[in-house]
N, C-alpha and C positions, 0 to 999 in steps of 0.2 A: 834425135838427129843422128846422122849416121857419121862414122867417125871412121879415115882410113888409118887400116893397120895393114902392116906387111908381114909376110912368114916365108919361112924357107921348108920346103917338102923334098922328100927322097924321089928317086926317078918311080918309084912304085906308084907315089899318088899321083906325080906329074901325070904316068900316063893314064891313069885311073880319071882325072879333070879332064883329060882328052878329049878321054871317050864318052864321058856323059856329055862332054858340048859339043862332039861330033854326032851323036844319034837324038841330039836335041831334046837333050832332058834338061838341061841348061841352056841361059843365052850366053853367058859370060863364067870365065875360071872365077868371078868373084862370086858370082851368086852360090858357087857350091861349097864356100866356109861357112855361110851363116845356113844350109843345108843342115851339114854338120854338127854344127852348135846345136841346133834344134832337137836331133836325135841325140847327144848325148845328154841334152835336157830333156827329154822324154824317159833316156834311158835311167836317168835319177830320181825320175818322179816316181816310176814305176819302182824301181830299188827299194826307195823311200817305203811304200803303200804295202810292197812285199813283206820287208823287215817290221813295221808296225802290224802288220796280220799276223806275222809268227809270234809278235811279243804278247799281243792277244789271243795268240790258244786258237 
């Protein structure tokens, strides 16, 4: 179930959310946090898979 939360961003992402719902990579500034979340939960998994290959040689 989806739960609201609110954050506060610098003018840098403000205009960064802009512009992906201005060229319609987004419908809404909310869809682009849980964007976000995704990729640094991707960005962990991979981390994860990397550091467990080095500890295995």
């Amino acid at each position: 179930m989806a739960e609201t939360t609110s954050f506060c961003v610098d003018a840098h992402f403000t205009n960064s959310v802009g512009t992906q719902g201005s060229e319609g990579r987004f419908n809404s500034a909310s869809d682009t946090a849980p964007a976000g979340l995704r990729l640094l939960e991707e960005q962990a998994a991979w981390l994860g898979a990397l550091r467990a290959a080095l500890r295995e040689g």
